[in-house]
C-alpha atoms as one frame of an Amber mdcrd trajectory, in Angstrom:
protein
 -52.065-113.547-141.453 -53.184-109.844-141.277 -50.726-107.349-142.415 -49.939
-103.914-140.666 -52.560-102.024-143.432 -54.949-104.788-142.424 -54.359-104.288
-139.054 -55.345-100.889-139.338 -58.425-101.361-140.922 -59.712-102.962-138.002
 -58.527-100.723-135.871 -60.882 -98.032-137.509 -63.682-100.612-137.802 -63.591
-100.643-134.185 -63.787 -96.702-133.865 -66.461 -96.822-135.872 -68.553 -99.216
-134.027 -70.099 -96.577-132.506 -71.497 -94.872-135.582 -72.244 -98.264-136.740
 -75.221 -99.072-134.033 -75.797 -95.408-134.527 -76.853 -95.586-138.136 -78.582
 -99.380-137.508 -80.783 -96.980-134.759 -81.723 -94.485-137.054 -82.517 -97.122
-139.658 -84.703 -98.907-137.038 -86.647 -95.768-136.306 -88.070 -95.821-139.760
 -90.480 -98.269-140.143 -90.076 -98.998-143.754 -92.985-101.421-144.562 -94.290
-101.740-147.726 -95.328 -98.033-149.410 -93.791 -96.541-146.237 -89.804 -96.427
-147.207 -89.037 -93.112-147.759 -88.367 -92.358-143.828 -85.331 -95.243-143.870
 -84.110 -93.909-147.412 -83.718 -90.389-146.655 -81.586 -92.004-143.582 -79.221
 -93.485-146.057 -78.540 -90.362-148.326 -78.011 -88.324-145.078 -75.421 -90.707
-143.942 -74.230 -91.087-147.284 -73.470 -87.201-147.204 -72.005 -87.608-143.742
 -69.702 -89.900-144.486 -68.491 -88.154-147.976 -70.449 -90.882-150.694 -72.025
 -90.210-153.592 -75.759 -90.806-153.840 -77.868 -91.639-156.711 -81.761 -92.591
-156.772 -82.286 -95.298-158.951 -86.243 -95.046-160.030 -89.028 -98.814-159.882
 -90.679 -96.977-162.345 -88.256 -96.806-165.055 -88.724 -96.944-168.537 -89.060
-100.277-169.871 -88.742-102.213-166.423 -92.325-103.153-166.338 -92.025-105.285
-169.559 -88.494-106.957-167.568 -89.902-110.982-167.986 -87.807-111.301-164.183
 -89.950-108.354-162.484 -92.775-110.191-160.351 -96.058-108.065-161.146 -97.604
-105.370-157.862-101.133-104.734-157.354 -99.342-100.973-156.431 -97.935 -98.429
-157.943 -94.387 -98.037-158.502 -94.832 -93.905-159.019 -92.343 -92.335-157.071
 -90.620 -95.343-155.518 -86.819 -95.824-155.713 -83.525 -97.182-154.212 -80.606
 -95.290-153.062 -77.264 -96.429-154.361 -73.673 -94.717-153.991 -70.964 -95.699
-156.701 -67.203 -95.448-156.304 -64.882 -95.254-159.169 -67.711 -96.680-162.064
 -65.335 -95.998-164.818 -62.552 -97.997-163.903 -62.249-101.505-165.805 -61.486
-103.558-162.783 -63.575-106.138-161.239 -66.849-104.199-159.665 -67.724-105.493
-156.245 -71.439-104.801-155.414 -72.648-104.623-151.752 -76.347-105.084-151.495
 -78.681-104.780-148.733 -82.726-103.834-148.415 -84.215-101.244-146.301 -87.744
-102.665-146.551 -89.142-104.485-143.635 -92.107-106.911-142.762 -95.334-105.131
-140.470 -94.891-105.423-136.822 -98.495-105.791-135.838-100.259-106.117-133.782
 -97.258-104.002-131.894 -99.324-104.367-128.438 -97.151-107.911-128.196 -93.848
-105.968-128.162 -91.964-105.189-125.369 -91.398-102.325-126.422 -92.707-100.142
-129.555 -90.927-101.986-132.806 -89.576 -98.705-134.359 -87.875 -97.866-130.858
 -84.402 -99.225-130.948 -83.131-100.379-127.531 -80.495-102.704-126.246 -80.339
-105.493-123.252 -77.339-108.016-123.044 -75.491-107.447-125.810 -78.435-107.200
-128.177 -80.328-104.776-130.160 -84.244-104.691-131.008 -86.508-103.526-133.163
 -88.509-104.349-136.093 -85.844-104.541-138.839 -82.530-104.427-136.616 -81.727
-107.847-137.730 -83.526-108.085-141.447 -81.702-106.571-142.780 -80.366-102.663
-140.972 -77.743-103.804-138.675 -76.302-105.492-142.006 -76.768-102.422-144.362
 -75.099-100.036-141.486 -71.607-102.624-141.277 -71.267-102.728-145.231 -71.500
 -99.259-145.766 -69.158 -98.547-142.373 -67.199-100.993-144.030 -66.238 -98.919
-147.056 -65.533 -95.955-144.244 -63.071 -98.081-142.068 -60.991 -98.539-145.371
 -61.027 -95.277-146.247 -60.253 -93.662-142.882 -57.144 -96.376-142.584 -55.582
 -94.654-145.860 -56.015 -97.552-147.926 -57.103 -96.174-152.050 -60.666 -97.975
-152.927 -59.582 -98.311-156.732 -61.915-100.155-158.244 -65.283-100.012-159.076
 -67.496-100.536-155.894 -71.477-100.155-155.274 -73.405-100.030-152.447 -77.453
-100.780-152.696 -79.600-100.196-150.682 -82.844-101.354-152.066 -86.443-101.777
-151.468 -89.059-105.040-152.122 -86.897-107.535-151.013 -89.619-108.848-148.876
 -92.317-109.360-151.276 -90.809-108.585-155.176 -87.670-108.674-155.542 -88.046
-105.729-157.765 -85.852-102.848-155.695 -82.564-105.109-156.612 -83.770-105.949
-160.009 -84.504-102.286-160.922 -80.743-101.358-160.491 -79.511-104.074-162.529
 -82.364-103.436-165.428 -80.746 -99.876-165.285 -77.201-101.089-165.704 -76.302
-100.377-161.736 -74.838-104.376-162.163 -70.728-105.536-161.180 -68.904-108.712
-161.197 -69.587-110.233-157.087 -72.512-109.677-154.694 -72.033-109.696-151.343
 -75.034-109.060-148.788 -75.275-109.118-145.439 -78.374-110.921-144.658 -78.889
-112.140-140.883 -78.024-115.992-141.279 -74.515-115.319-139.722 -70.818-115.492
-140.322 -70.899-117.923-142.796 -71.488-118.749-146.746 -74.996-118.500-147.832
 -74.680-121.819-150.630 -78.506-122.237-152.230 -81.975-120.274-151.906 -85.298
-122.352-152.732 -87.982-120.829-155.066 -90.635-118.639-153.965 -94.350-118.149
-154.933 -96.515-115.680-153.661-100.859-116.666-154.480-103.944-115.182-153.944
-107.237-116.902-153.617-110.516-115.138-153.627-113.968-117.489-152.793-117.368
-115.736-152.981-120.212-116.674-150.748-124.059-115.654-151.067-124.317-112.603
-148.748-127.343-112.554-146.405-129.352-111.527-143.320-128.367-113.644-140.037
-131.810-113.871-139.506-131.691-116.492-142.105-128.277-117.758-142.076-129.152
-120.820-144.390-130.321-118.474-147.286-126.557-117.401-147.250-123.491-119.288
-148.324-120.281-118.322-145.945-117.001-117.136-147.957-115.079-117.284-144.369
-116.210-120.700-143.846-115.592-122.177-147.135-112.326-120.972-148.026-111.102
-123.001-144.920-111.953-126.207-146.838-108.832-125.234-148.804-106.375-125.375
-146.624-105.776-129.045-146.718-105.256-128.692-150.393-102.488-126.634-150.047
-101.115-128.544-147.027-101.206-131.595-149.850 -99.211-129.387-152.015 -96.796
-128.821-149.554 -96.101-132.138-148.895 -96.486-133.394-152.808 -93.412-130.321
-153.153 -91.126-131.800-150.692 -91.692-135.380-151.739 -90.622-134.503-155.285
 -86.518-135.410-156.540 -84.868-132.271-155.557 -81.099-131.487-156.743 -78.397
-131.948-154.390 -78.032-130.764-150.990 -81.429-129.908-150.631 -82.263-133.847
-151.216 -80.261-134.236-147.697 -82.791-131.692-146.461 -86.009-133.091-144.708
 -88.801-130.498-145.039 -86.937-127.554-147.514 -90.160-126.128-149.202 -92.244
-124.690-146.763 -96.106-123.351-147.132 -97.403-120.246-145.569-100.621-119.227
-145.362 -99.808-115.852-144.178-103.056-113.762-144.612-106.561-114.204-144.368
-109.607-111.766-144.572-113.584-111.954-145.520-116.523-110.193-144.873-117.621
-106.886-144.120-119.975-106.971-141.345-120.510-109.215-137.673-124.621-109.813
-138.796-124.013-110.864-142.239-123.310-113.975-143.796-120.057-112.662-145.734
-119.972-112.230-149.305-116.286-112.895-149.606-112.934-114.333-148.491-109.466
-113.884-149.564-106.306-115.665-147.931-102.689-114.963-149.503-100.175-117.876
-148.850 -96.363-118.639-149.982 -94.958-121.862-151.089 -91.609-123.029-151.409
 -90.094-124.864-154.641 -86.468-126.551-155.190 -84.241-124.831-157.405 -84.751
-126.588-161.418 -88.699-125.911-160.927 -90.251-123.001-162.962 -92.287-120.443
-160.908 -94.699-120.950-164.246 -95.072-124.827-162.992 -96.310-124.008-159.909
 -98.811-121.445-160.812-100.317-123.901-162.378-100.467-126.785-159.785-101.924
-123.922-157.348-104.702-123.477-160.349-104.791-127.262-160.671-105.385-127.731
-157.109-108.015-125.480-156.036-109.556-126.778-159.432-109.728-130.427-157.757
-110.679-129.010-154.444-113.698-126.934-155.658-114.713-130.496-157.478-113.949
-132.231-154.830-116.423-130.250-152.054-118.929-130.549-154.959-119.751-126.514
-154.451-122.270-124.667-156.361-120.248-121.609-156.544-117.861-120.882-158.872
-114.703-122.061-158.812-112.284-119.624-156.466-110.301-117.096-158.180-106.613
-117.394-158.111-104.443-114.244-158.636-100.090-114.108-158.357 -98.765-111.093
-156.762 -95.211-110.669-155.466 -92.508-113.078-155.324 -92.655-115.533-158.538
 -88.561-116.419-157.653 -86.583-118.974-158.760 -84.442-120.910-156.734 -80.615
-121.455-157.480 -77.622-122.942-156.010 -74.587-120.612-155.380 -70.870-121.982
-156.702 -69.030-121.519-154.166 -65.384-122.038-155.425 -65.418-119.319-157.403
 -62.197-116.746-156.252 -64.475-113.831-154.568 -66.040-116.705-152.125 -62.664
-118.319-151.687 -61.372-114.525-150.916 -64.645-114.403-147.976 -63.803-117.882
-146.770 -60.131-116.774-146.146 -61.112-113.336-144.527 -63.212-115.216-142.328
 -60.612-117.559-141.384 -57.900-114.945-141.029 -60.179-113.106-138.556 -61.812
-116.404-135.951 -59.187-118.958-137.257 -60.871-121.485-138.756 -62.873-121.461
-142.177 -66.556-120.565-142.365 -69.440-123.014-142.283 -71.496-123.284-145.184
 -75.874-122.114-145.202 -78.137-123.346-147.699 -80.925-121.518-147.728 -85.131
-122.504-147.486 -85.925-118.726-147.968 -85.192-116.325-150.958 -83.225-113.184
-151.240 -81.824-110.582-153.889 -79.277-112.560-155.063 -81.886-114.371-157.075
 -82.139-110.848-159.804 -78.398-110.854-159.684 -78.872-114.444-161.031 -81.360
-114.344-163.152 -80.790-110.534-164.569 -76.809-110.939-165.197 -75.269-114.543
-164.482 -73.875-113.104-161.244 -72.630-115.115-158.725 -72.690-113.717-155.274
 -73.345-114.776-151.614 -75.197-113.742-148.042 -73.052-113.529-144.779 -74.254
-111.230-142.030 -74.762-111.012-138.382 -76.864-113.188-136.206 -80.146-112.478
-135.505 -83.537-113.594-134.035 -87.355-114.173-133.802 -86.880-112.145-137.807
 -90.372-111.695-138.583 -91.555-111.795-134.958 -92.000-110.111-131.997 -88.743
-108.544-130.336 -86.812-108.989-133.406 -83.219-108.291-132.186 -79.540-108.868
-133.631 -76.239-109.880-131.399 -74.288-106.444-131.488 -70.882-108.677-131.138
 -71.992-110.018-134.858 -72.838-106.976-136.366 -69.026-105.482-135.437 -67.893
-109.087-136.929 -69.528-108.255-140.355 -67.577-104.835-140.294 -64.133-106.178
-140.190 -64.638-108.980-142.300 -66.287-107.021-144.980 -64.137-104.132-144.218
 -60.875-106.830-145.058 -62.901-108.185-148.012 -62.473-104.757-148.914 -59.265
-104.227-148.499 -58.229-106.954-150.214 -61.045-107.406-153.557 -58.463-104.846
-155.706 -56.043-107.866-155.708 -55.825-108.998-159.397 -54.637-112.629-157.902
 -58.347-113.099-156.398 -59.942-112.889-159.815 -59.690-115.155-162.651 -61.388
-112.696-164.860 -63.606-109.934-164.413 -66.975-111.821-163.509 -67.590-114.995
-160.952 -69.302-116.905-163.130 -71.799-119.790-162.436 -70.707-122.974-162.657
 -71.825-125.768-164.844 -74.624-127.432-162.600 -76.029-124.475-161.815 -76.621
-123.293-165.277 -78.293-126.384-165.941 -80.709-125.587-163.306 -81.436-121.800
-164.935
């Protein structure tokens, strides 16, 4: 039942719809792939001066953050690269609610397969496009009009409250990690990833891998004096395939063991070569494999080493053996607890708003709750607005959903400052999952 304040609140979530799409736009037009963020973070501290928030930069290159054991290592730089957070009320004592979404996005190309340019937000039946509108900008812009809509209905934000907005969620992890290393940490995490109204309850494990093969370069006038790096590292691919499948065939915790296919394998990049008339001197192909929560990110580096070790053997090659390198994501999986009062507060604001209780997500992806997990013991969820083809051509998110996250964080809100919600001042995890950490 939603009282009088309550019904307020919504009232100025829907005036502020408007400004809503408005800042998702904006966010859109700044195609923040990786190195390239700075466009979609200046977006966020002019809208956090529009709308009266502080702003603070919080810096990847901090002191001491290199050496964090949870930070995946970058073949890049970190000179210069930050998040922007606000913070409301940091010195008060009660429980801190942290709202966290990231700005980055995945590259759009080849962009010729768009119907329109990805960094020009438009709208057709009830949706809006671009690269990014769904993962994650249409979520960032209803958190942080969230916090206005309670403001503007009259209603005193008391207690501590921080917004992220973060970078490297799509390949690191590092943007959320670097606010927690620097202390920017609070009691719940709530983010509004695009997997809909309802509770985000597990994320697998995530591995990122490089393989490098060299060939014997030569003259295609004599292709047979050559040995072809494009061609051979192809003869890998069933290797990892085999991986995939040994993965998935492995005991996995519960639910994921009611899961057919959880741990997926991507090989997502591929490149060799350097010219059309030579026999090419070298290949490289990137990839990303899945792992249930309980495995170590260490114990499958070294299956990937064991099995391109077997492979090379295998082909009986002359060559050396390919080089394997780990870059990006080395994530853990974990399983959320989802009784604990700030999920049981989401479930009920949820309920309160469609009338009936939310259905539950588990997860065969990774997100940033996995450095609130492994940095602090911090429990939080995803819920967020719908969204689809994420990664893919004519990426677009339901406008309807977006103006549902509002209100329902906008009541979660509202209603977080109520001691009764909290049976201390951190959501701790429960007892299975810390046996899986």
């Amino acid at each position: 039942m939603l009282t009088d304040i309550e019904k307020r609140i919504l009232e100025r979530c829907d005036a502020l719809m408007l400004d809503t799409l408005e800042l998702t736009q904006d966010l859109v037009r700044s195609y923040s792939v990786l190195g390239q963020e700075h466009s979609a973070l200046n977006t966020i501290e002019h809208w956090y001066q529009r709308l009266n928030l502080p702003s603070e930069r919080v810096a990847l290159d901090a002191p001491g953050f290199a050496d964090n054991p949870h930070r995946a290592p970058t073949s890049w730089s970190n000179e210069g690269r930050y998040n922007v957070i606000s913070r409301l009320n940091s010195d008060s004592t009660k429980p801190h609610l942290v709202l966290n979404g990231h700005l980055d996005v995945v590259p759009a190309e080849p962009t010729d397969m768009w119907t329109r340019p990805p960094w020009e937000p438009w709208q057709k039946d009830g949706w809006l496009y671009g690269r990014g509108a769904g993962d994650m900008k249409a979520g960032i812009a209803a958190m942080i009009m969230a916090v206005q809509a309670v403001r503007d209905a009259g209603v005193e934000i008391d207690f501590p409250l921080t917004l992220q907005t973060v970078i490297e969620e799509e390949c690191t992890g590092n943007g959320a990690l670097a606010c927690l290393h620097q202390g920017y940490s609070g009691d719940f995490v709530l983010i509004p990833e695009p997997f809909g109204a309802q509770i985000y309850s597990g994320q697998i494990g995530v591995l990122w891998f490089r393989l490098r093969l060299d060939g014997i370069p030569a003259h295609v006038l004599d292709t047979r004096a050559g040995n072809n790096a494009i061609e051979q590292i192809q003869h890998y691919l069933p290797a990892f395939k085999a991986l995939e499948d040994e993965i998935n065939a492995l005991p996995r915790p519960s639910p994921y063991d009611a899961l057919d296919h959880p741990f997926n394998l991507s090989i997502g990049k591929i490149e060799g070569g350097n010219w059309a008339s030579s026999v090419p001197a070298h290949a490289i192909l990137e990839g990303r494999v899945g792992f249930p929560p309980g495995m170590s990110a260490d114990d499958v580096m070294n299956r990937v080493r064991e099995v391109v070790i077997q492979r090379h053997a295998e082909l009986g090659s002359d060559g050396p053996v390919p080089r394997v390198e780990f870059h990006g994501f080395r994530s853990e999986g974990h399983l959320v607890d989802v009784e604990t009062p700030a999920i049981r507060l989401l479930s009920r604001c949820h309920e309160d708003l469609v009338g009936e209780p939310p259905a539950h997500y588990l997860s065969t992806c990774t997100t940033d709750l996995r450095a609130f997990h492994v940095q602090g013991g911090i429990n939080g969820t995803c819920y967020g607005p719908v969204a689809q083809r994420i990664h893919g051509v004519d990426e677009c998110v339901e406008i309807a959903s977006i103006h549902h996250v509002l209100t329902t964080y906008a009541l979660f809100i509202s209603r977080w400052a109520n001691a009764e919600h909290h049976d201390d001042h951190r959501d701790t995890l429960n007892t299975a999952e810390r046996s899986l950490t």
